[in-house]
PDB file of N, CA, C and O in Angstrom:
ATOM      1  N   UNK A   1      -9.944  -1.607  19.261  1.00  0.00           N
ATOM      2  CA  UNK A   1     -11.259  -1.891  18.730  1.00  0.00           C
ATOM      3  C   UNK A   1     -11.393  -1.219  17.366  1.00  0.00           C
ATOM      4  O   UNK A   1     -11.271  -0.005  17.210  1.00  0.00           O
ATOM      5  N   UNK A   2     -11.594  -1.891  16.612  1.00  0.00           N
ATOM      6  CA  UNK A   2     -12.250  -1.680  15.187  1.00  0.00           C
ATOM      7  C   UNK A   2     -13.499  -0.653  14.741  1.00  0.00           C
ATOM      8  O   UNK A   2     -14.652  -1.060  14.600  1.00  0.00           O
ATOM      9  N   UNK A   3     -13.095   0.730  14.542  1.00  0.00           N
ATOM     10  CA  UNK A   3     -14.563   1.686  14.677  1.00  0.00           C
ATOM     11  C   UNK A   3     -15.262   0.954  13.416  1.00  0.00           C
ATOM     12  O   UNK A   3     -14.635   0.018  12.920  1.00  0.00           O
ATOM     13  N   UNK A   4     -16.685   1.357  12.783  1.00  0.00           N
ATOM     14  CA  UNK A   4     -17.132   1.848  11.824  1.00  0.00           C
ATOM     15  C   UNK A   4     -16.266   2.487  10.681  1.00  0.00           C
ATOM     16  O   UNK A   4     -15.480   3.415  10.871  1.00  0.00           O
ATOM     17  N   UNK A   5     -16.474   1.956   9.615  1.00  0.00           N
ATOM     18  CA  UNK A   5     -15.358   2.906   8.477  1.00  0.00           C
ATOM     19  C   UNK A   5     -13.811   2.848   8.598  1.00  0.00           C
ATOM     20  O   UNK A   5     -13.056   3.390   7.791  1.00  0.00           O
ATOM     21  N   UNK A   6     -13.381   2.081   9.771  1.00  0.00           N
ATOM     22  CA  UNK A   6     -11.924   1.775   9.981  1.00  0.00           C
ATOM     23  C   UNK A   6     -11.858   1.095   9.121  1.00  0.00           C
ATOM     24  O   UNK A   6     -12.810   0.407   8.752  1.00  0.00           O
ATOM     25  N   UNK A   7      -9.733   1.105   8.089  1.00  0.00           N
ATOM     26  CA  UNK A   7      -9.416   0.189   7.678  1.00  0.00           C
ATOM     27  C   UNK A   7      -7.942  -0.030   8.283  1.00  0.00           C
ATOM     28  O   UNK A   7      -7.111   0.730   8.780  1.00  0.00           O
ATOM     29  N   UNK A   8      -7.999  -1.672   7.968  1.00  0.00           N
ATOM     30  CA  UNK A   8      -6.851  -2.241   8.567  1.00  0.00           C
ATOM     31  C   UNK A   8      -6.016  -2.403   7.520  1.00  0.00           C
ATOM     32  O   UNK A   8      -6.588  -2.650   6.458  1.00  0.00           O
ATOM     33  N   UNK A   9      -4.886  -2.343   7.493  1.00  0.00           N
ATOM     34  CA  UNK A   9      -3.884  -2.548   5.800  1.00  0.00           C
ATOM     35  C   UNK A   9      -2.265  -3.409   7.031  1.00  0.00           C
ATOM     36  O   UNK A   9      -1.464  -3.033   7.887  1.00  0.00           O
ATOM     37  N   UNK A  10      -2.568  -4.415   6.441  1.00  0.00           N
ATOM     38  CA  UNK A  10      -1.345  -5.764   6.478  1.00  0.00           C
ATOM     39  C   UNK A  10      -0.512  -5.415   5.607  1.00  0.00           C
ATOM     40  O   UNK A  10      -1.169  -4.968   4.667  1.00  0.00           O
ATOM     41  N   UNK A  11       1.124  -5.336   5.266  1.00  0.00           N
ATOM     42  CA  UNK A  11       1.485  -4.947   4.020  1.00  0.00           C
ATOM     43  C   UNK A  11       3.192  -6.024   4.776  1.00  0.00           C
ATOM     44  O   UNK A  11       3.321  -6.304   5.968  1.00  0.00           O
ATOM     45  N   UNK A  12       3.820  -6.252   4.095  1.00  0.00           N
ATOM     46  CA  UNK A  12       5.273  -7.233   4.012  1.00  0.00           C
ATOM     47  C   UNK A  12       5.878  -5.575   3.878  1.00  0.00           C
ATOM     48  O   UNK A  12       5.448  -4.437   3.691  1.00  0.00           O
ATOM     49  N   UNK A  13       7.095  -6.257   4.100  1.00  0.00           N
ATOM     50  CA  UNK A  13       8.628  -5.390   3.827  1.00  0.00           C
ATOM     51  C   UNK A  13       8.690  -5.171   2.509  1.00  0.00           C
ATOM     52  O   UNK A  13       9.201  -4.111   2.148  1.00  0.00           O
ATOM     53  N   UNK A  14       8.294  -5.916   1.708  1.00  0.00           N
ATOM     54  CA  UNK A  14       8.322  -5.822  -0.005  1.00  0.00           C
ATOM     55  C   UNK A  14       7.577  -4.452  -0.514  1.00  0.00           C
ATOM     56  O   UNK A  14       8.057  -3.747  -1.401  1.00  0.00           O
ATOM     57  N   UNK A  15       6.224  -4.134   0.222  1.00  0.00           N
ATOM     58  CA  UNK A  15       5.814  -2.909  -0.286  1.00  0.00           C
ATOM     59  C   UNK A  15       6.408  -1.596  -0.220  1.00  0.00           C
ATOM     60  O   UNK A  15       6.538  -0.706  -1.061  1.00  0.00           O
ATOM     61  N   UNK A  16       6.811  -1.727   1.280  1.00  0.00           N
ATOM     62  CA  UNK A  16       7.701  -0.479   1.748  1.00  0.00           C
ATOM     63  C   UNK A  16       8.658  -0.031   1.555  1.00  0.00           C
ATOM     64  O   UNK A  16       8.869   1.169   1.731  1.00  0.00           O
ATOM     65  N   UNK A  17       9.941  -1.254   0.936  1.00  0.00           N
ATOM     66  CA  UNK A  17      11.100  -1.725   0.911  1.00  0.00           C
ATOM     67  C   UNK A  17      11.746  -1.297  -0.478  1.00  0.00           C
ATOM     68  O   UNK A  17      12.925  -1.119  -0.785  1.00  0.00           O
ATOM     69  N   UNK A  18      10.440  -1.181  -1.293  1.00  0.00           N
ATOM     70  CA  UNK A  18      10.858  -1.189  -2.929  1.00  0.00           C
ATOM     71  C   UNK A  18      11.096  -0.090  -3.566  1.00  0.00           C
ATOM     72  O   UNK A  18      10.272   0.798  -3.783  1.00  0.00           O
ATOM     73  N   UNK A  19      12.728  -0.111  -4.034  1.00  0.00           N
ATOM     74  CA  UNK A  19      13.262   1.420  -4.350  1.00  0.00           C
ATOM     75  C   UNK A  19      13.231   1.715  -5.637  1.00  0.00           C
ATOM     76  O   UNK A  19      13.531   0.918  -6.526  1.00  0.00           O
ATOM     77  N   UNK A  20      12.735   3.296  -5.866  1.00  0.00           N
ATOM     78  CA  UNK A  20      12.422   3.935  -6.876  1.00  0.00           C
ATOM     79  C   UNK A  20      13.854   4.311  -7.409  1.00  0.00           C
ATOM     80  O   UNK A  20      14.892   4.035  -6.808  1.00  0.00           O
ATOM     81  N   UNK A  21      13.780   5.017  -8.685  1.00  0.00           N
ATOM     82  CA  UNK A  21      14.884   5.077  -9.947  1.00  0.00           C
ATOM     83  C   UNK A  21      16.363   5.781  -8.538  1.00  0.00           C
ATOM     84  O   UNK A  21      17.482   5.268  -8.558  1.00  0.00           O
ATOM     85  N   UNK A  22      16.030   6.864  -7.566  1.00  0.00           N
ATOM     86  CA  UNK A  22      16.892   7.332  -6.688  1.00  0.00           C
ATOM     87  C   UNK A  22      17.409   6.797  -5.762  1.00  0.00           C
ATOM     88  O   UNK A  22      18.145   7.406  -4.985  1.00  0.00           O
ATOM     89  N   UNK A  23      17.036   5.156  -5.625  1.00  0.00           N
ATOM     90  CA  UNK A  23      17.517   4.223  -4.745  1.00  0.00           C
ATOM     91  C   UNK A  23      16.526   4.378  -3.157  1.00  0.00           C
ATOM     92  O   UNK A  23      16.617   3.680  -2.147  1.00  0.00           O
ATOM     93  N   UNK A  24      15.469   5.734  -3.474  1.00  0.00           N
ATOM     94  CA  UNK A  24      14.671   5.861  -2.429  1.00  0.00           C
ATOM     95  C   UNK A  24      13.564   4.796  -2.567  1.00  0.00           C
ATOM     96  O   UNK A  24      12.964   4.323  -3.532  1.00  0.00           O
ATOM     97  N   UNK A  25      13.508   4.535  -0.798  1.00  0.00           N
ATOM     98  CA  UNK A  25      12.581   3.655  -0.525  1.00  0.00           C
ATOM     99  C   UNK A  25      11.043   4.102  -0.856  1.00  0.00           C
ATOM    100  O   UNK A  25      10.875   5.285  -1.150  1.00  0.00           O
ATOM    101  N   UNK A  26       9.808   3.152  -0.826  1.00  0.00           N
ATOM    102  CA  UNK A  26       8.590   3.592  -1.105  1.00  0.00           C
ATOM    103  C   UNK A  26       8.269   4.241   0.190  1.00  0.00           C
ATOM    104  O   UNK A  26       7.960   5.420   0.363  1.00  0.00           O
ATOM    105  N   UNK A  27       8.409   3.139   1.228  1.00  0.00           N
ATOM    106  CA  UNK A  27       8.130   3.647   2.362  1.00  0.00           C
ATOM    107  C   UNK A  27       6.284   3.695   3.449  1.00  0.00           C
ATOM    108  O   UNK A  27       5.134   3.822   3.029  1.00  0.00           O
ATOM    109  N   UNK A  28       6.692   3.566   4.525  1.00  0.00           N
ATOM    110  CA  UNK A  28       5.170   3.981   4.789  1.00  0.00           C
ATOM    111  C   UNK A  28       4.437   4.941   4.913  1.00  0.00           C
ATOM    112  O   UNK A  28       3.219   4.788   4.827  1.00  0.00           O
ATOM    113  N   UNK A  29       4.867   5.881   5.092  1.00  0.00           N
ATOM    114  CA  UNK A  29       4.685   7.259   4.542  1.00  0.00           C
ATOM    115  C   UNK A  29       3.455   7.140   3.942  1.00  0.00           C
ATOM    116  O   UNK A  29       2.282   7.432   4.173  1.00  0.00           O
ATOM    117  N   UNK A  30       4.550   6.271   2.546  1.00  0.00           N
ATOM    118  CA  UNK A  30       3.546   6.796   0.804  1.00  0.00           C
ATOM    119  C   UNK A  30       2.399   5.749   0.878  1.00  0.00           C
ATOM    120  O   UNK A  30       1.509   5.792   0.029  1.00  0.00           O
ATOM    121  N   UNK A  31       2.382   4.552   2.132  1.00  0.00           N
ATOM    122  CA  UNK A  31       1.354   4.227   1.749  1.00  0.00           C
ATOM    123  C   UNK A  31       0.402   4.393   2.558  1.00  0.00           C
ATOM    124  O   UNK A  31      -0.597   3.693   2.397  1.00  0.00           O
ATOM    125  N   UNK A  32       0.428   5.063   3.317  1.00  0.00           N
ATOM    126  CA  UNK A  32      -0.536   5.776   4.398  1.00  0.00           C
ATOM    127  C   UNK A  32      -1.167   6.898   3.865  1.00  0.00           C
ATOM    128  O   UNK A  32      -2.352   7.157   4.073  1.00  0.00           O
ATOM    129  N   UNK A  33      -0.314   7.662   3.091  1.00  0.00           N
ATOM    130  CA  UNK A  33      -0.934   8.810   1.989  1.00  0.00           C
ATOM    131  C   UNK A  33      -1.778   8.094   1.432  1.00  0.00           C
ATOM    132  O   UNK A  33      -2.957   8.352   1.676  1.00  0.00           O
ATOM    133  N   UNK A  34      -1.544   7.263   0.751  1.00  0.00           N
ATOM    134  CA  UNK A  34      -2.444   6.235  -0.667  1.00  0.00           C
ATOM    135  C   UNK A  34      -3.498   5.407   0.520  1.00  0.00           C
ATOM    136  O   UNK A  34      -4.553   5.140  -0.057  1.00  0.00           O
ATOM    137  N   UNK A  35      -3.513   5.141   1.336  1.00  0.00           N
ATOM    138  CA  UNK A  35      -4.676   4.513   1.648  1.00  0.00           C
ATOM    139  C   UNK A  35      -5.459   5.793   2.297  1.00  0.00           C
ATOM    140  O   UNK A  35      -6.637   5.622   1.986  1.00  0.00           O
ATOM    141  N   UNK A  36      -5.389   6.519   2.756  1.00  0.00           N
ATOM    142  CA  UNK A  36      -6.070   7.940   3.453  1.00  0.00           C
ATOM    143  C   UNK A  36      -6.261   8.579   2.178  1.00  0.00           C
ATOM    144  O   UNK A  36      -6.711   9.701   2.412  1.00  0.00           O
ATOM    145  N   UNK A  37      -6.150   8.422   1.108  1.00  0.00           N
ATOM    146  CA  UNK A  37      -6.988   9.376  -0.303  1.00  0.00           C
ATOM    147  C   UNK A  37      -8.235   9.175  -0.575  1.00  0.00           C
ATOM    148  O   UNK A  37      -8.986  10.010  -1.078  1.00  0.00           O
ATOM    149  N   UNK A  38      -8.652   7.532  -0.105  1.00  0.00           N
ATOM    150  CA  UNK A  38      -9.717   7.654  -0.163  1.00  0.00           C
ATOM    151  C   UNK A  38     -10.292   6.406   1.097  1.00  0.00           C
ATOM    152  O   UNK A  38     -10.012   5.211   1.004  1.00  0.00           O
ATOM    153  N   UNK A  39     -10.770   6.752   1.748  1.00  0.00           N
ATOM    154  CA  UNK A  39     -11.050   5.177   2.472  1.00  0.00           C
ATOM    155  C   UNK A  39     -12.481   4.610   2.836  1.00  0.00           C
ATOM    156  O   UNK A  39     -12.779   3.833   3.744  1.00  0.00           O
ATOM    157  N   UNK A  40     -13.307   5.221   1.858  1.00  0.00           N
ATOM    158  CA  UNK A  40     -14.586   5.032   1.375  1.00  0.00           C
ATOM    159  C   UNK A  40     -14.147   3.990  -0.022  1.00  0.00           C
ATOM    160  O   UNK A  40     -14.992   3.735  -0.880  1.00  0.00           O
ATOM    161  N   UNK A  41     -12.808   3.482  -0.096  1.00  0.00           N
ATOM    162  CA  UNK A  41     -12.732   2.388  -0.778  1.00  0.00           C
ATOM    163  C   UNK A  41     -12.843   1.231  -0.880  1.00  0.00           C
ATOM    164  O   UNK A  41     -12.216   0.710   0.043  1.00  0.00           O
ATOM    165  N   UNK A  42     -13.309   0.494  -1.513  1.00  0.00           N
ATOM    166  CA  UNK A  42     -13.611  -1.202  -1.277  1.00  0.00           C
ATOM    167  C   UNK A  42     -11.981  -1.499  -1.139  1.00  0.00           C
ATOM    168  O   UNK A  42     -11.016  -0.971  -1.692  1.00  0.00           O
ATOM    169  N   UNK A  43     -12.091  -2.610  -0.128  1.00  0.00           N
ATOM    170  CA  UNK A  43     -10.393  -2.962   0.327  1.00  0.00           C
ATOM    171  C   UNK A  43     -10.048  -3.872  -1.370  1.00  0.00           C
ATOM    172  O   UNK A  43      -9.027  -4.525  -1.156  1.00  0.00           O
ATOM    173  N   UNK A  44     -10.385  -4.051  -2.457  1.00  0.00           N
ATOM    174  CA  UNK A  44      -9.710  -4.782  -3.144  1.00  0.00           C
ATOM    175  C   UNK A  44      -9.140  -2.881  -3.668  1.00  0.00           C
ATOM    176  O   UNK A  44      -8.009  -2.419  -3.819  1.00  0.00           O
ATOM    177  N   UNK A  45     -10.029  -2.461  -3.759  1.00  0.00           N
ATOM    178  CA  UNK A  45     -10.148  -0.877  -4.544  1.00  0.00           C
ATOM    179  C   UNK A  45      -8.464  -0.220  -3.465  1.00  0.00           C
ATOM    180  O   UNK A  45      -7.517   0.136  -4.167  1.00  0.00           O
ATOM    181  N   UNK A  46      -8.295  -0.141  -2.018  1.00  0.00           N
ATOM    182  CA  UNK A  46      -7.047  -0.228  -1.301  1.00  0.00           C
ATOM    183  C   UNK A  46      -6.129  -0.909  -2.140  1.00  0.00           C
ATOM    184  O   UNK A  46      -5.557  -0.290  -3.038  1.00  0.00           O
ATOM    185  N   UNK A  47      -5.876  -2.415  -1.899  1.00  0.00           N
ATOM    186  CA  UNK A  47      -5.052  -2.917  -2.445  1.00  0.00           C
ATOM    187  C   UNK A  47      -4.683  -2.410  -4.082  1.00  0.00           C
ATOM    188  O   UNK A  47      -3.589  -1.908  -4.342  1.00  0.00           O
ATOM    189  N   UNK A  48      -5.599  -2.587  -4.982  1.00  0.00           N
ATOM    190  CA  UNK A  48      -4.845  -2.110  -6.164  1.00  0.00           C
ATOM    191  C   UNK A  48      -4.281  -0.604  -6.343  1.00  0.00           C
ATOM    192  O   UNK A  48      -3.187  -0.522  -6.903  1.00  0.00           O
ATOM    193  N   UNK A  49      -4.866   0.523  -5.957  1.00  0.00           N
ATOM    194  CA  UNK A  49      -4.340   1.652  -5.522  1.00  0.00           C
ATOM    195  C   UNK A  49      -2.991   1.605  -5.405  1.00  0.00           C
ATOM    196  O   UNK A  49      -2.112   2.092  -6.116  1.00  0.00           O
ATOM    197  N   UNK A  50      -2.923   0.715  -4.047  1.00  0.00           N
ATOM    198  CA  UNK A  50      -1.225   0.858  -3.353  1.00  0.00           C
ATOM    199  C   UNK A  50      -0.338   0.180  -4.150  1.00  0.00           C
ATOM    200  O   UNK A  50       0.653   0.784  -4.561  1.00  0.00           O
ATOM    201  N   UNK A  51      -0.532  -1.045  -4.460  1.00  0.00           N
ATOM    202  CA  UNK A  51      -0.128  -1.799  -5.877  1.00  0.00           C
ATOM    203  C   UNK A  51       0.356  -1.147  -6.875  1.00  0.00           C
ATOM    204  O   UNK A  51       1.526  -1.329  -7.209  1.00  0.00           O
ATOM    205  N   UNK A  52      -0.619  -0.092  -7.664  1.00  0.00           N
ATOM    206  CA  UNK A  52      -0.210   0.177  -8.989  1.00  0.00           C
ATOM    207  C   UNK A  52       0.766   1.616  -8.201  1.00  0.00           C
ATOM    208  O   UNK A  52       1.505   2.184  -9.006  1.00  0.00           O
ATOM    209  N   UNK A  53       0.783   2.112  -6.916  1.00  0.00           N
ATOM    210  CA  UNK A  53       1.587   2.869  -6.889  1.00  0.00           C
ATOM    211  C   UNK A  53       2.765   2.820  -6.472  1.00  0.00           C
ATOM    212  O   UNK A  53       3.527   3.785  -6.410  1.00  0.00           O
ATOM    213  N   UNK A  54       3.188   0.880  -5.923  1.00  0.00           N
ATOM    214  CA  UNK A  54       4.520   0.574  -5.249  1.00  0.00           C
ATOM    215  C   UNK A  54       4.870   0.283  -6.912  1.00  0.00           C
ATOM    216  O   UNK A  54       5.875   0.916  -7.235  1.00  0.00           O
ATOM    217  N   UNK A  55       4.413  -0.344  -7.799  1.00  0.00           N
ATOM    218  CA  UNK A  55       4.924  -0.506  -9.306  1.00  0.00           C
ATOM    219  C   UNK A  55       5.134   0.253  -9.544  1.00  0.00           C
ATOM    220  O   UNK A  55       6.352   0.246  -9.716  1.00  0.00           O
ATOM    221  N   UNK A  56       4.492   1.762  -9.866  1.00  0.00           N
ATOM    222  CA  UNK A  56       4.843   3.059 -10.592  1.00  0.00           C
ATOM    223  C   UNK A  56       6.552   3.451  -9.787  1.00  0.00           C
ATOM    224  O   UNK A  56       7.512   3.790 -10.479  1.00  0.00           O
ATOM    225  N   UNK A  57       6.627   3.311  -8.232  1.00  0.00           N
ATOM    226  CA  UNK A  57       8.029   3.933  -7.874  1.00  0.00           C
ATOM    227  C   UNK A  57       8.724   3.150  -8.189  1.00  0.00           C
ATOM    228  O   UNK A  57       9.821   3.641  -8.456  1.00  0.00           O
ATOM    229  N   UNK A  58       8.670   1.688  -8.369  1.00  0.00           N
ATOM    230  CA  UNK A  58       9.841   0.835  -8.624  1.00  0.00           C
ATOM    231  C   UNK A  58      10.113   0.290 -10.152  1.00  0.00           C
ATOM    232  O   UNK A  58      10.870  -0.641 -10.427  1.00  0.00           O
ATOM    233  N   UNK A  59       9.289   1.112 -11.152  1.00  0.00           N
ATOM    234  CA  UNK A  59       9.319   0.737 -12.676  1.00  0.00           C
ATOM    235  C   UNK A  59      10.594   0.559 -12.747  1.00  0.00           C
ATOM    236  O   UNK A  59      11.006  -0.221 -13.605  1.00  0.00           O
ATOM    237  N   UNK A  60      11.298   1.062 -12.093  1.00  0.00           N
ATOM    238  CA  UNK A  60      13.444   1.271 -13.340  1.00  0.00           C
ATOM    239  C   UNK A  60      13.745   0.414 -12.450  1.00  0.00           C
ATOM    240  O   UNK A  60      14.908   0.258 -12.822  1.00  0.00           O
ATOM    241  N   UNK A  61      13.650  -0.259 -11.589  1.00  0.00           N
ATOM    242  CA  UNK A  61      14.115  -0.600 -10.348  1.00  0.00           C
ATOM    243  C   UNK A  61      13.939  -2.200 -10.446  1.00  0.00           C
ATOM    244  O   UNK A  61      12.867  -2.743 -10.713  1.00  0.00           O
ATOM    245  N   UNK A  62      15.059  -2.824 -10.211  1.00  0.00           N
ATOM    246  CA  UNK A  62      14.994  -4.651 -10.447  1.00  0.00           C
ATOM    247  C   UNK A  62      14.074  -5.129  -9.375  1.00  0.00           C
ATOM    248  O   UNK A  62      14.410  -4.588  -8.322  1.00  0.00           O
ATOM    249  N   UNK A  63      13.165  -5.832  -9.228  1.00  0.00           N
ATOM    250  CA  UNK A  63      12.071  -6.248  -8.029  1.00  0.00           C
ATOM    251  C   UNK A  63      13.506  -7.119  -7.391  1.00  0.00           C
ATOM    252  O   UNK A  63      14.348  -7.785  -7.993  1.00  0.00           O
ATOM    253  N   UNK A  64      13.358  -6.777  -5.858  1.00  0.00           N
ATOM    254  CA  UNK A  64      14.151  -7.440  -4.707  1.00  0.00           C
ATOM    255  C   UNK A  64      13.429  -7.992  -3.844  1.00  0.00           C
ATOM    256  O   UNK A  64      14.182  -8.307  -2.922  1.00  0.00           O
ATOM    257  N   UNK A  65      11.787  -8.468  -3.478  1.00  0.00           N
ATOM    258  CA  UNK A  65      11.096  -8.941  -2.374  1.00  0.00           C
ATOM    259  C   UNK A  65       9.645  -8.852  -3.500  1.00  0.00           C
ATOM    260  O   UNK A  65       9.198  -8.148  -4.405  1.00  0.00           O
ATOM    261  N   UNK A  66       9.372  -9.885  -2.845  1.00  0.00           N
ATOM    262  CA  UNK A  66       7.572  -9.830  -2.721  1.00  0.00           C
ATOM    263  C   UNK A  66       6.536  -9.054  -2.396  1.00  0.00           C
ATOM    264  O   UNK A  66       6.743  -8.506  -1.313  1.00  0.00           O
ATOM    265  N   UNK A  67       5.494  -8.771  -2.879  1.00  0.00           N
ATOM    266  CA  UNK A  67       4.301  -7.514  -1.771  1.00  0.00           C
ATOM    267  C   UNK A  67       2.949  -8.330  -1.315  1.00  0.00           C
ATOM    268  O   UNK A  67       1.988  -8.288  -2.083  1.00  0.00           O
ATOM    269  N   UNK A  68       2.879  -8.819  -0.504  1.00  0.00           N
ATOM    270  CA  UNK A  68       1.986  -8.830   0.119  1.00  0.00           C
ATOM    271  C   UNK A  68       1.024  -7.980   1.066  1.00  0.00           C
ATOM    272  O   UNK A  68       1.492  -7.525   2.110  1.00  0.00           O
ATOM    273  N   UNK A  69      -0.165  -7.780   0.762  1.00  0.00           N
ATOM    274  CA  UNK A  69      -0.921  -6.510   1.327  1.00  0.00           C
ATOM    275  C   UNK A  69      -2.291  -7.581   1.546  1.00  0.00           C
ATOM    276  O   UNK A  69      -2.637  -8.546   0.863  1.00  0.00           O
ATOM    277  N   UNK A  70      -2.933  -6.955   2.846  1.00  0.00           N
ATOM    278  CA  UNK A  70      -4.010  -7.713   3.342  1.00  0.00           C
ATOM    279  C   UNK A  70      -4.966  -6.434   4.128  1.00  0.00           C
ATOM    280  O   UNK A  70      -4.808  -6.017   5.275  1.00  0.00           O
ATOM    281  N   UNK A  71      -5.999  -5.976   3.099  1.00  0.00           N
ATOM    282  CA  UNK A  71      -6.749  -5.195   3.721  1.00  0.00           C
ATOM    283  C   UNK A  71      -8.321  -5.349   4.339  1.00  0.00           C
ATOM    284  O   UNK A  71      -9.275  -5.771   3.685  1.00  0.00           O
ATOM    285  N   UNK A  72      -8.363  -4.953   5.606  1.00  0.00           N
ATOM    286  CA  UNK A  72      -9.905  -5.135   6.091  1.00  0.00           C
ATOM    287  C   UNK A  72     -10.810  -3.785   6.415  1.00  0.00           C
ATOM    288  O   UNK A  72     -10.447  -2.793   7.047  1.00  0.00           O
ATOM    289  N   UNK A  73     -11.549  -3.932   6.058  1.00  0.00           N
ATOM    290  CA  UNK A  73     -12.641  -2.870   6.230  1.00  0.00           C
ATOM    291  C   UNK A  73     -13.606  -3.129   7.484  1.00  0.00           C
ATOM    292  O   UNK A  73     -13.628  -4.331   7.746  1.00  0.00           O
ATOM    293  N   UNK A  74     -14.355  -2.414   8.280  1.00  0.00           N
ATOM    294  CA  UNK A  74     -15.440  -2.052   8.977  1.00  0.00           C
ATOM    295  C   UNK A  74     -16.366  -1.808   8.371  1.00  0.00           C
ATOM    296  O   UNK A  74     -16.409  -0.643   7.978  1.00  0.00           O
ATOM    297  N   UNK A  75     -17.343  -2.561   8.049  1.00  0.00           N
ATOM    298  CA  UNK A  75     -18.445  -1.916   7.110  1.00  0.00           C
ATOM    299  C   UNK A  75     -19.316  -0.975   7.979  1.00  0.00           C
ATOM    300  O   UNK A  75     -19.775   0.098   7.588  1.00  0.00           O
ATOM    301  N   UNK A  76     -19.572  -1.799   9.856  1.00  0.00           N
ATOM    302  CA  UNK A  76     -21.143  -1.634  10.617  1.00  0.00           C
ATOM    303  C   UNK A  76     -20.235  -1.666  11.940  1.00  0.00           C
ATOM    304  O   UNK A  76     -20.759  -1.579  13.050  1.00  0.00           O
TER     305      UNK A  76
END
């Protein structure tokens, strides 16, 4: 069940998958950190967050997959 203030985050293999300059993965980890920083965020406000931070690890890094991310909020 879906509390109040819960968010749901959908994300592909592409977000998690995408390796930074050390051949390290992003991982879910980093995006469980990045969505728990703030989650008084509007889910587009989620999505670009995690976005500009799977780009920032994979700048040197040739894109190998797609990112798809699908976030829902609980408003009530």
């Amino acid at each position: 069940e879906i509390q109040p203030g819960d968010v749901v985050v959908c994300f592909s293999d592409g977000a998690t998958e995408g390796r930074g300059p050390t051949d390290e993965e992003f991982g879910e980890g980093r995006l469980i950190d990045i969505v728990g920083q703030d989650l008084s965020a509007t889910p587009e406000g989620v999505v670009n967050r995690v976005a500009a931070a799977v780009e920032r690890h994979c700048a040197t890094s040739p894109r190998q997959d797609d990112i798809t991310l699908v976030v829902l909020k609980r408003l009530d």
